[in-house]
DODOZA-480706 format. One record per residue (C-alpha): residue in three letters; chain; x, z, y. Coordinates in steps of 0.2 Angstrom, whole numbers. Layout:
- rest  kette  x  z  y
- ala  A  X  Z  Y
...
//
This chain:
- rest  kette  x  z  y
- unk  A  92  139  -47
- unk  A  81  147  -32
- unk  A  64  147  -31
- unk  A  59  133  -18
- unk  A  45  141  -9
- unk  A  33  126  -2
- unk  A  32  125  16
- unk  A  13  127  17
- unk  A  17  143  7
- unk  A  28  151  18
- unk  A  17  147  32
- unk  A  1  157  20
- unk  A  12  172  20
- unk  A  14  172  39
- unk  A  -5  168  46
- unk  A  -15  178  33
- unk  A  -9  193  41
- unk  A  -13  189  59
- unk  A  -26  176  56
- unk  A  -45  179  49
- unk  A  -48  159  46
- unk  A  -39  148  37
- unk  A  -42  131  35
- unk  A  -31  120  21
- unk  A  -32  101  23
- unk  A  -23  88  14
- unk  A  -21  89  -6
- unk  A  -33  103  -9
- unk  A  -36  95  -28
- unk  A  -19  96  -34
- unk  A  -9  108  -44
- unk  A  4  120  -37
- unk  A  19  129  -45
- unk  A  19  148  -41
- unk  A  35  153  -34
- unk  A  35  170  -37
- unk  A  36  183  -52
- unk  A  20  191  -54
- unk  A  2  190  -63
- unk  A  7  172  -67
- unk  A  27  165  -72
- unk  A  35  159  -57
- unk  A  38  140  -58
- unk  A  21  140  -67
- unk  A  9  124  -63
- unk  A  -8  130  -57
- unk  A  -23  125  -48
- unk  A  -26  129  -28
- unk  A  -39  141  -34
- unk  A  -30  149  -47
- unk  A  -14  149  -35
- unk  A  -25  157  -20
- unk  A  -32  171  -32
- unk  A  -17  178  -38
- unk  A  -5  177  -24
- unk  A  -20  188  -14
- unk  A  -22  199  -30
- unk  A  -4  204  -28
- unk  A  -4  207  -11
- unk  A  -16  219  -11
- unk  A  -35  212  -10
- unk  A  -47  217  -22
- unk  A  -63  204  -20
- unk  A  -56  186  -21
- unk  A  -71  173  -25
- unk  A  -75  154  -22
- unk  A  -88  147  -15
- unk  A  -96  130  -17
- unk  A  -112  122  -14
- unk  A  -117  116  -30
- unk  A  -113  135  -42
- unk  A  -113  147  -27
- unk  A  -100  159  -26
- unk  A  -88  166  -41
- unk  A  -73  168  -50
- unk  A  -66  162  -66
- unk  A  -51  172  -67
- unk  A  -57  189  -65
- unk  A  -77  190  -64
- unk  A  -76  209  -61
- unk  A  -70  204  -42
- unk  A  -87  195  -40
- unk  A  -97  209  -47
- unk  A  -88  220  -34
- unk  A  -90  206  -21
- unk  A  -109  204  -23
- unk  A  -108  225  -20
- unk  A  -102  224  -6
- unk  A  -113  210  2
- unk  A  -129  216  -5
- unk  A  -131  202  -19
- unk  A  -136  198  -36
- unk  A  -123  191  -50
- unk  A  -135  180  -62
- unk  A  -125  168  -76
- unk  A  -110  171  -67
- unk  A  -112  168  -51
- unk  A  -120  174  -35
- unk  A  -131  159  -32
- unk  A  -132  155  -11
- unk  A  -137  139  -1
- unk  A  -127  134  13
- unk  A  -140  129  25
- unk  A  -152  141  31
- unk  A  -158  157  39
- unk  A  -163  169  26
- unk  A  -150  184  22
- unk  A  -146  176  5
- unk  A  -138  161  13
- unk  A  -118  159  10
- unk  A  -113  160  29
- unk  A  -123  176  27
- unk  A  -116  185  13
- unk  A  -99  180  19
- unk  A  -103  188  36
- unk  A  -105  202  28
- unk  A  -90  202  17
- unk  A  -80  198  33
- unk  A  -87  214  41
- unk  A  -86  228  30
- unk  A  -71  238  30
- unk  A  -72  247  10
- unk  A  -65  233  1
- unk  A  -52  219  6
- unk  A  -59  203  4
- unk  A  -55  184  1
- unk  A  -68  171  1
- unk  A  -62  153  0
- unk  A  -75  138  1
- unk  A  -69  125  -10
- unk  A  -76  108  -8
- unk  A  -81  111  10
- unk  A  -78  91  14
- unk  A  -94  90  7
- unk  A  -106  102  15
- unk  A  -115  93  28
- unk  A  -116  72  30
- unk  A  -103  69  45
- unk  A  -98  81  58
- unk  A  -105  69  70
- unk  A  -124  69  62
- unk  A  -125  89  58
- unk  A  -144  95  60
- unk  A  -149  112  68
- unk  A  -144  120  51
- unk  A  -129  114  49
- unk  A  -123  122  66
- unk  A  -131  139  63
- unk  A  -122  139  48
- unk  A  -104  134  55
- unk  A  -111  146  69
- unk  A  -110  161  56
- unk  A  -93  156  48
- unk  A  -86  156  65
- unk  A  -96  174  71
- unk  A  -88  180  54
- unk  A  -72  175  57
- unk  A  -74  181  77
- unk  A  -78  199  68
- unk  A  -67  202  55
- unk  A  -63  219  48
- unk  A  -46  227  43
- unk  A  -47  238  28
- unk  A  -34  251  21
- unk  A  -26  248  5
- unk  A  -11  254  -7
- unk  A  0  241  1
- unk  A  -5  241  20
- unk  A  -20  234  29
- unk  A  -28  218  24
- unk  A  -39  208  37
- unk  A  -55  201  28
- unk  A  -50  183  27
- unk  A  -60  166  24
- unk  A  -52  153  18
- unk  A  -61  134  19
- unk  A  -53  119  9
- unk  A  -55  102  15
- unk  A  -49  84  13
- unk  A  -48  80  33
- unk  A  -49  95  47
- unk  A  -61  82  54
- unk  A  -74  83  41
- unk  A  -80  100  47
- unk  A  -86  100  67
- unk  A  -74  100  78
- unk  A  -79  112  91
- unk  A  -79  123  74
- unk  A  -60  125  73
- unk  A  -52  116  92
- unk  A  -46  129  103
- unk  A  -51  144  89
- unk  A  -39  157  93
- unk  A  -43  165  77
- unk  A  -41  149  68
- unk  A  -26  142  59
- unk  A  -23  124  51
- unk  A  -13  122  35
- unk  A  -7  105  27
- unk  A  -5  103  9
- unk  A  6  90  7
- unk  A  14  82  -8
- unk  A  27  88  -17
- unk  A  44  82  -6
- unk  A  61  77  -12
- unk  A  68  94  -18
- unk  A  51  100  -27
- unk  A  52  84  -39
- unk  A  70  87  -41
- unk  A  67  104  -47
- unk  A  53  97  -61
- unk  A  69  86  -69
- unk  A  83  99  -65
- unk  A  92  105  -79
- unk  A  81  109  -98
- unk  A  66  105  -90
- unk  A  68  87  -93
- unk  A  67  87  -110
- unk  A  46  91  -107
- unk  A  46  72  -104
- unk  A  52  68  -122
- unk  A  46  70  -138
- unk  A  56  80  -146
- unk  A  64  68  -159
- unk  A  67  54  -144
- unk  A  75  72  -135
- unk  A  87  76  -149
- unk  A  93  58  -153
- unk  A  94  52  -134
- unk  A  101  69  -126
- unk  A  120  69  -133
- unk  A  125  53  -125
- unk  A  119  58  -108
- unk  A  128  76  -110
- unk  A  143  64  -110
- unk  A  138  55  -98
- unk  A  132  68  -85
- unk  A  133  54  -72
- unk  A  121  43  -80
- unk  A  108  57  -81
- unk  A  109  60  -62
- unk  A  106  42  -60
- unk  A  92  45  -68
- unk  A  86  59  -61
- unk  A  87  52  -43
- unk  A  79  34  -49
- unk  A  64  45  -56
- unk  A  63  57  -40
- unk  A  65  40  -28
- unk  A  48  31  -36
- unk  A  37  49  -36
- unk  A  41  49  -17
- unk  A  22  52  -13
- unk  A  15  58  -27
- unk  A  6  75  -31
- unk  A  10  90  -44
- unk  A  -6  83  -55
- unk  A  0  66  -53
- unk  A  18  70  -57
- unk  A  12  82  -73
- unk  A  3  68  -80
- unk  A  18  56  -77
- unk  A  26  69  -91
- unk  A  12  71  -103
- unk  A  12  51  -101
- unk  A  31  48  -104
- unk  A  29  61  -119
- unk  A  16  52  -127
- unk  A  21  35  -128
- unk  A  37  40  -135
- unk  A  47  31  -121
- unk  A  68  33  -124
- unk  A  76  43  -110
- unk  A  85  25  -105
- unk  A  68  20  -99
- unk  A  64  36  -91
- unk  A  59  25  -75
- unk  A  46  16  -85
- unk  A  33  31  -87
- unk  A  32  28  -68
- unk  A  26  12  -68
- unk  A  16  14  -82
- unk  A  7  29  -73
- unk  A  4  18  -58
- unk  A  1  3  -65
- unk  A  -3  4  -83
- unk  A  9  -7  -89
- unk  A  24  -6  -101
- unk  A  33  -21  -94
- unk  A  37  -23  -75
- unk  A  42  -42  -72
- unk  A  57  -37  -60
- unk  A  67  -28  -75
- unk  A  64  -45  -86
- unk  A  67  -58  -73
- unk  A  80  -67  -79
- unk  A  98  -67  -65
- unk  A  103  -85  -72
- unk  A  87  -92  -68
- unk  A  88  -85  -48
- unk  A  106  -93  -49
- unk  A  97  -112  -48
- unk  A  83  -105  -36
- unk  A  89  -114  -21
- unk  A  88  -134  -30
- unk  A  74  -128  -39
- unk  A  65  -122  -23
- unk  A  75  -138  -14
- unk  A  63  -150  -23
- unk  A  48  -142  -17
- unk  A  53  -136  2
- unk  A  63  -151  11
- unk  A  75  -148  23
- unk  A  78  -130  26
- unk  A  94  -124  17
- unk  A  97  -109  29
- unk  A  79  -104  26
- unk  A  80  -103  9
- unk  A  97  -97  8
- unk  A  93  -81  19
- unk  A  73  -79  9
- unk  A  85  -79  -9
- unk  A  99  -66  -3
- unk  A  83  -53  2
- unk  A  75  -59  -18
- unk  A  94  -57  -25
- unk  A  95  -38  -16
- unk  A  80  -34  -23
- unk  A  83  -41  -41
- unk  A  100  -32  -40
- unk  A  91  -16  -33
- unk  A  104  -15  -20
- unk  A  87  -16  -7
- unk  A  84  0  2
- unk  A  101  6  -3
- unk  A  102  11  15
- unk  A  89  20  17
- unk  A  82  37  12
- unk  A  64  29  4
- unk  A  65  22  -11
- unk  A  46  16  -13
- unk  A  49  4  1
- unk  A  43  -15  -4
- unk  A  57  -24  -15
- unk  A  57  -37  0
- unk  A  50  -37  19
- unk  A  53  -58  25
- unk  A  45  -65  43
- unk  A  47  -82  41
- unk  A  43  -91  61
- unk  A  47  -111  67
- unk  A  36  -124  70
- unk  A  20  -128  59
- unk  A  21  -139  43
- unk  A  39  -135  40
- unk  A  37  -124  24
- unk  A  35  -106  26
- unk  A  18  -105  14
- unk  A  27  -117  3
- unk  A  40  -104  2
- unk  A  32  -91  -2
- unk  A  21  -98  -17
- unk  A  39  -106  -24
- unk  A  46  -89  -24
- unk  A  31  -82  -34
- unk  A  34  -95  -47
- unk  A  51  -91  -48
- unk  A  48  -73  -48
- unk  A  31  -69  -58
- unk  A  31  -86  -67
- unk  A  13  -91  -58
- unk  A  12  -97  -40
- unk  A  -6  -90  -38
- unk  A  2  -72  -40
- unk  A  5  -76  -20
- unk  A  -8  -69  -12
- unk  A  -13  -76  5
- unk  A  -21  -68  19
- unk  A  -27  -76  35
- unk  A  -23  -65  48
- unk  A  -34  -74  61
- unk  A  -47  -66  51
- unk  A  -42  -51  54
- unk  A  -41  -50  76
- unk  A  -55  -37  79
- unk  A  -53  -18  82
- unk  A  -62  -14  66
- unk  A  -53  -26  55
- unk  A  -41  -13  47
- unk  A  -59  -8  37
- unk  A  -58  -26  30
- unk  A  -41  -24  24
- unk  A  -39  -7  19
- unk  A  -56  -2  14
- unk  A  -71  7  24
- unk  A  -71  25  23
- unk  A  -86  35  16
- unk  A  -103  32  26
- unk  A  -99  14  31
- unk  A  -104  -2  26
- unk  A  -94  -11  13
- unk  A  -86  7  6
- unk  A  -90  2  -12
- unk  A  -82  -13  -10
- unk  A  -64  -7  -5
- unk  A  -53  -18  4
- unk  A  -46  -35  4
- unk  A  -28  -31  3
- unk  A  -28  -14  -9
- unk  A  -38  -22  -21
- unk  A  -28  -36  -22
- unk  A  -12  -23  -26
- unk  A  -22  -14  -37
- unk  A  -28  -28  -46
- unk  A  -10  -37  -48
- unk  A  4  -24  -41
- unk  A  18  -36  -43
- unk  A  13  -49  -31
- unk  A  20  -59  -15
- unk  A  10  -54  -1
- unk  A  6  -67  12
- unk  A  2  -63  29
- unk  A  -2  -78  40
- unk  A  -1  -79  57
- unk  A  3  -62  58
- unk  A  3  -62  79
- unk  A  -16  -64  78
- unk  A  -21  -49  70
- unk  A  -26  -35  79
- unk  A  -13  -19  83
- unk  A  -24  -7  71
- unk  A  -17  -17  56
- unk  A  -2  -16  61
- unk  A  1  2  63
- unk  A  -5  0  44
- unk  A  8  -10  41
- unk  A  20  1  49
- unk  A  16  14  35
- unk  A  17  0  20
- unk  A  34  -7  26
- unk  A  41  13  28
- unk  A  36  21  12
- unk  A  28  8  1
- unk  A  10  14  0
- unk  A  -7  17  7
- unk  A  -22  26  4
- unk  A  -39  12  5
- unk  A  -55  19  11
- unk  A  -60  29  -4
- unk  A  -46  39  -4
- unk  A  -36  31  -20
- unk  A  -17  27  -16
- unk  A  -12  8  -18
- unk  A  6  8  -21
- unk  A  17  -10  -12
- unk  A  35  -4  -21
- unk  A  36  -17  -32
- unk  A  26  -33  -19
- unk  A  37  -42  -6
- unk  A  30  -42  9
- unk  A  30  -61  17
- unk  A  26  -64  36
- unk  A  24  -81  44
- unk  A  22  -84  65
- unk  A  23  -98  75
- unk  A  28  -87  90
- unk  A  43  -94  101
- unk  A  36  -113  98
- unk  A  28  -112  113
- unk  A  30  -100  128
- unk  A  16  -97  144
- unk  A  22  -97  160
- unk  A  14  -83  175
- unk  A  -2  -92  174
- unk  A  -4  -91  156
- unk  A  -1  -109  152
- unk  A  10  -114  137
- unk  A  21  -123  136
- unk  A  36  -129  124
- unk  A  51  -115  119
- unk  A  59  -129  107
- unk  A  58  -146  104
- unk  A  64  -159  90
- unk  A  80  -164  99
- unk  A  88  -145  101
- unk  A  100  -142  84
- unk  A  95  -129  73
- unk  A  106  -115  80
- unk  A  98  -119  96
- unk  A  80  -117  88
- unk  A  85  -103  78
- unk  A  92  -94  91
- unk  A  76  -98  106
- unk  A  62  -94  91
- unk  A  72  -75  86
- unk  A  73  -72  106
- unk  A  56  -75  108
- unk  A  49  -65  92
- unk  A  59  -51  100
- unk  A  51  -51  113
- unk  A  31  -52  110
- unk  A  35  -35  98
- unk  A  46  -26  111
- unk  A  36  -33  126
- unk  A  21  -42  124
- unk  A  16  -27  111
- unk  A  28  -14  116
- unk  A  30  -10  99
- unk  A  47  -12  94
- unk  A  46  0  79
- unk  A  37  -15  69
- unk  A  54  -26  71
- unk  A  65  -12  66
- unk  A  54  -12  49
- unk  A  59  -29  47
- unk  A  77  -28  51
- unk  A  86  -44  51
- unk  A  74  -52  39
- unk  A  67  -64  53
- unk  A  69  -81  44
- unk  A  67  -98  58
- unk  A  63  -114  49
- unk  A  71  -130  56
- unk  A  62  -143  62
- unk  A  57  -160  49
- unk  A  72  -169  54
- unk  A  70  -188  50
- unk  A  80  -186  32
- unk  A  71  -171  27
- unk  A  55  -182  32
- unk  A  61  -197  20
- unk  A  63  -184  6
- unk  A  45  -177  6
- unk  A  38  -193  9
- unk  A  46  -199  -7
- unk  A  42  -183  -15
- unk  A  22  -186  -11
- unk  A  23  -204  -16
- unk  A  30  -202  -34
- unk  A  18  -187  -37
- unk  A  5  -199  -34
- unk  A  9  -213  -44
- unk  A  13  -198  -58
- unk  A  -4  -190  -56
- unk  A  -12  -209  -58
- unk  A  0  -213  -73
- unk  A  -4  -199  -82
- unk  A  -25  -196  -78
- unk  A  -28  -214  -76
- unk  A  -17  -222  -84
- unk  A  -15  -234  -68
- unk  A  4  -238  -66
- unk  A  7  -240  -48
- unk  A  23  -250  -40
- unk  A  25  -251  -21
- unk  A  36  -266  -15
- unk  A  50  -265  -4
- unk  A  42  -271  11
- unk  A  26  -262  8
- unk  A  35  -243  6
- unk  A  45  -249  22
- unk  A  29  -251  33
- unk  A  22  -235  23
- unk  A  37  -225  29
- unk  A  38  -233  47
- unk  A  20  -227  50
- unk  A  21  -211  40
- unk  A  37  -203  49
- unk  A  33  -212  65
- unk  A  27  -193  71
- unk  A  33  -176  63
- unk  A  27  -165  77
- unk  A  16  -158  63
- unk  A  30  -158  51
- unk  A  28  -158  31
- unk  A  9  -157  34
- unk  A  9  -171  46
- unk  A  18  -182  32
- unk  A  5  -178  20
- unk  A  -10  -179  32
- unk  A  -3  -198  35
- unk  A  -2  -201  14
- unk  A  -17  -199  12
- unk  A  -24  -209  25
- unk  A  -13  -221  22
- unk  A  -10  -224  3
- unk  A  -22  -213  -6
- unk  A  -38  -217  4
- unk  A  -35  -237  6
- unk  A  -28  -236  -13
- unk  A  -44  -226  -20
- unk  A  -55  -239  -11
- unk  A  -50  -252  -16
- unk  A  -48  -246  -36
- unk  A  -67  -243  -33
- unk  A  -69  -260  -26
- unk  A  -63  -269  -38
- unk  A  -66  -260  -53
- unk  A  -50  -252  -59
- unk  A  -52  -236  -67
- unk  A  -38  -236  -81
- unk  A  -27  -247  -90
- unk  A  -19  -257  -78
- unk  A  -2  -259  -67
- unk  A  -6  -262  -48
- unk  A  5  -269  -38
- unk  A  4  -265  -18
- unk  A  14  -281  -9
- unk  A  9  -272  8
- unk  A  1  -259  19
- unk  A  -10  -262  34
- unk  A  -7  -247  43
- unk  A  -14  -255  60
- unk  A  -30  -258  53
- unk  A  -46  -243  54
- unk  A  -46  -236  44
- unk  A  -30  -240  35
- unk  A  -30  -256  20
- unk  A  -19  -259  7
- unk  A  -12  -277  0
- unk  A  -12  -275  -22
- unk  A  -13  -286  -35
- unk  A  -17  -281  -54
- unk  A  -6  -285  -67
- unk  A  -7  -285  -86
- unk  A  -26  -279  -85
- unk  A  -36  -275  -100
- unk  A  -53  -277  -89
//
């Protein structure tokens, strides 16, 4: 196979010859593979540093050395360059190392033996400054010092020499590595015409490819799990490629170091080459056993009456939320698309209040994850100010509440197989979603301290009670739908109206395309789906008494006639409505009169009527077969 030569490489080769300045942002901490034959083996794994000073070796400079501000400057790989080096600029080598501070004014400081590296034309010369992040506080709050230093770098840079050598002339060069361009000053590197950018960005498609592609697979095996497993998949050629393709889908985003220690990982547990796809979630998540791959397909088969005796009335909600679930269980989701980190399930469930879009969701994380509290709730109203994203995603270094991280990626990191609940999602403010833009595309996001929180395997749940109501030109709202309309009508009025607040409202119809047809509208509490939660509510009442109180409760006729008359009279407020009207109507007047008249076990009470007229609310019982 041809060598792949990175991007960022290619662009190395081109600006080191015409530019003096070069300044790497991005994944500066992360291993590279050397592309060509020379003083190391092409296709070797190395780091920046050890990449930087042999590609410049071979071309021809002679002094390559690193600077930082904690050793000074130096080179592990060849020390003879720095003896040269510290020659040149008229310094000392003590324990390795020319020791230099990078604030100040004296000669000895690094901006000023780099100035002098930079200007001499005897020797070709290469200085990197690793960790340069890190040099002064923030670019905003730099000190005199700081900007006679960066003053330096940039006079150095404005003056540098060209110098004869066996392969041509070589330009002085100073190379700076940093996380962000933005963490050194800005008027530093903005409109620099000797000045040129470079991203380091993580490996893409066809570099992880190349780390599986033909023998070099079998450096993620032990070698006895290599031997016994390999045959079958040499006659089976196409279920190896399946493989390869799963494996180079979930690393989409990760780095060479990350990616090496995925193999060391997959080596050392002894995982089968079946489970190939394991390693990675165990590298992201360390865990073995990823609930998606043991969630049982029979037990989503009775999904819909199982979620039917929790959520009333909705049978096209719940039939459209479980076709997204059965994609995802399947692995059929993102088949049409190129990422395959993407969330396994991206739902915006809208309609009126109270009609069980929360109660959705926590139904499908039992389903799913066994456990309903693995449904993480967040309460987007909280979330409406400009600065909000910090609270979610995590403060960056320098502001309050770094160390604490953020709300929503630790969450993830704490329990990455999760349903993730967004409330109200038209209330927070359009910073957050521009971060959500970035979850729902490629299934992760790095928080505030720079660590990357992986969504792949969360689904991603929405709820909005947009296109309830609509305002009119003088910004008073009023109804969009109402009881009497069908549910097609509703359905249709509520999608029109979600449509529009993202493509006009917002004007940012990319967040719609992200959910694709995923927007689920729940009907309406019509007055039989009413009838059913009411009855549900009453029979987990008498339950929970029966079995903590050992009070059997029985309800006459007449009296659950009058309850249900009162209780449904309004369902403007839906399911929520219903249980806001239990409890002022049976479990408050029933709990006071248990008090009053002493019944706190043992007993069967009869309720011969309610008196929902009263205030508050009274009940009609009568104790039968009491051991008090």
């Amino acid at each position: 196979m041809e060598t792949l030569v990175s991007k960022w490489h290619r662009e190395l080769e081109i600006f080191s010859a015409i530019k003096p300045l070069l300044i790497f942002e991005g994944n500066v901490l992360d291993q590279y593979r050397y592309p060509v034959e020379g003083s190391l083996k092409k296709d070797e794994i190395v780091p920046l540093s050890r990449y930087l000073h042999t590609w410049f070796r071979d071309q021809g400079y002679s002094r390559v050395v690193f600077y930082s501000n904690l050793v000074g400057f130096m080179n592990p790989y060849e020390p003879e360059m720095l003896k040269g080096y510290a020659a040149l600029t008229g310094s000392e080598v003590k324990e390795g190392a020319i020791r230099a501070e990078f604030k100040g004014n004296d000669a000895g400081t690094a901006p000023n033996v780099i100035r002098r590296a930079m200007c001499q034309q005897r020797e070709a010369t290469v200085t990197v400054l690793e960790m340069a992040s890190h040099y002064i506080i923030t670019p905003e709050r730099t000190d005199q010092q700081d900007v006679n230093s960066f003053n330096i770098l940039l006079q150095s840079a404005l003056s540098a020499s060209f110098v004869r050598t066996p392969q041509g002339k070589k330009q002085n060069l100073l190379i700076i590595l940093v996380n962000k361009v933005n963490d050194l000053p800005t008027w530093f590197y903005l409109n620099n015409p000797v000045c040129k950018k470079i991203v380091l960005e993580a490996p893409d498609r066809e570099e992880r490819k190349r780390m599986i592609a033909g023998g070099n697979i079998a450096s993620f095996f032990d070698g006895t799990v290599y031997r016994q497993d390999m045959p079958y998949y040499t006659e089976h050629p196409d279920e190896l490629d399946r493989l390869r393709e799963k494996f180079v889908g979930l690393t989409e985003g990760m780095t060479f170091t990350e990616l090496d220690e995925t193999r060391r990982l997959c080596k050392l547990e002894g995982i089968r080459m079946r489970d190939f796809c394991s390693a990675v979630d165990l590298y992201k998540y360390g865990i073995k056993e990823n609930p998606w791959s043991t969630l049982s397909v029979d037990s989503l088969k009775n999904a819909k009456k199982d979620f039917e005796k929790r959520i009333k009335g909705q049978d096209a909600a719940l039939e459209r939320t479980l076709d997204v679930v059965k994609r995802a269980v399947t692995g059929m989701n993102g088949l049409s698309s190129s990422s395959t980190s993407k969330p396994k399930g991206v739902l915006f469930f809208a309609g009126p209040t109270g009609t069980g879009k929360t109660e959705t969701a926590k139904a499908l994380a039992e389903k799913l994850f066994g456990d309903e509290s693995t449904c993480i709730r967040f309460d987007m109203s909280e979330y409406g100010q400009s600065h909000s994203d910090q609270k979610l995603m995590g403060a960056p270094p320098g502001y309050v509440g770094y160390e604490a991280g953020g709300q929503l990626t630790n969450a993830v990191k704490k329990n990455p197989f999760a349903i993730l609940l967004f409330d109200e999602i038209e209330k927070a403010h359009s910073s957050i979603l521009d971060k959500f833009l970035q979850i729902l595309e490629d299934g992760r996001m790095t928080d505030g301290q720079g660590n990357t929180v992986y969504f792949s395997e969360t689904i991603i749940i929405f709820t909005s009670n947009l296109g309830i109501y609509v305002k009119d030109a003088f910004g008073n709202r009023h109804p969009n739908v109402t009881m009497d309309m069908t549910y097609d009508e509703v359905r249709a009025k509520v999608r029109s109206a979600v449509e529009d607040h993202f493509k006009l409202e917002l004007g940012r119809p990319e967040i719609l395309n992200r959910i694709g047809e995923n927007i689920v509208v729940f009907d309406y509490i019509r007055p039989e789906a009413a009838e059913l939660i009411l009855r549900s509510q009453v029979d987990k009442i008498i339950k929970n008494l029966r079995e903590q109180k050992k009070i059997e409760i029985v309800i006459g006729d007449t009296a659950y006639d009058h309850l249900r008359e009162a209780a449904l009279r309004d369902l403007s407020n839906g399911g929520r409505g219903i249980g806001n009207q239990v409890e002022s109507l049976l479990i408050n007047p029933l709990s006071r009169w248990l008090f009053d008249n002493g019944v706190t076990g043992n007993a069967r009470v009869v309720i011969d009527d309610f008196d929902t007229q009263a205030n508050p609310a009274s009940v009609v019982c009568r104790v039968e077969g009491s051991d008090q």
